[in-house]
Each structure stands twice: as C-alpha cells, then as structure tokens.
C-alpha positions, 0 to 999 in steps of 0.5 A: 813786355817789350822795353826796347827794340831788341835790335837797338843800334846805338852810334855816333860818329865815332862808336857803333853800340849793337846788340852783343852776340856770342860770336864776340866772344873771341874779341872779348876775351882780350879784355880778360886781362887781370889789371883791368879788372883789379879796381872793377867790383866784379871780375872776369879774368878768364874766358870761362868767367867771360862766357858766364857773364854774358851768359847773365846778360842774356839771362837778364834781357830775357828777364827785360832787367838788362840790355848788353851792347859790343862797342865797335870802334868805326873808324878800325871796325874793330871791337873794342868793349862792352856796356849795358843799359842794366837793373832796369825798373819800368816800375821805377823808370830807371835804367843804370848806364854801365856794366862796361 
C-alpha cells in the first residue's frame, strides 16, 4: 500500500521538510532539553528516549499510519525540528498534522 512517495520534500521559502534520517539524530538530540517538553503529552528528555521515538516513527511508516519529516531552516541550513503527517487512516481519509 503506497500512501505517499517515501521521498516527499515538502518546502517553501523559508523551511525544507525531508524524510528524517538516523543521522539527525545528533541535531535532535538538542531538543532533549526538559523545559520544552513540560507542557507536550508526551516526553523525550534524553537521546535514549529520542532514539525510541524515532524508532516508533519508523516502525509506523512501515505500518503506512506515520511519515516523520526533519525541518531545515533554508536560510541557516540548519535542523531545526521535527513533524509528522501521523494516525493516518486511508479508511477514514484522515491524516493528523504534528507530532512536532
């Protein structure tokens, strides 16, 4: 079942949204920081924790439910985040935007 090119490259002016790979995880790991996660649902404050939520992202493309995205800021090239077109029901036509 193919939901959507694998390869999606979503962007605009100002923000690069590509496919994540486990190389990001060195720049992720800087949004491990506890304050941001405090008002979040769930929470990832170390890289252990990071590895296994994009372990689950990975585990839900496979299952087609989940496609986890690494947000490039253009102008500094830099990574600057993560989001998800997630609990997608072809079913249902439904996709959530998030997970961010």
């Amino acid at each position: 079942m193919k939901l959507f090119n694998p390869g999606l490259i979503l962007e605009n002016d100002r923000l690069l949204l590509r496919p994540s790979q486990p190389d990001d995880l060195t720049e992720l790991s800087k949004v491990t920081e506890p304050d941001i996660w405090k008002h979040i649902s769930i929470k990832v404050t170390n890289t252990e924790q990071l590895k296994l939520f994009l372990q689950n992202a990975d585990d839900e493309k496979a299952r087609f439910q989940r496609m986890q995205f690494t947000i490039i800021d253009k102008k500094s090239g830099q990574l600057i985040g993560n989001t998800s077109f997630a609990n997608i029901s072809p079913e249902n036509k439904r996709v959530e935007i998030g997970y961010t």
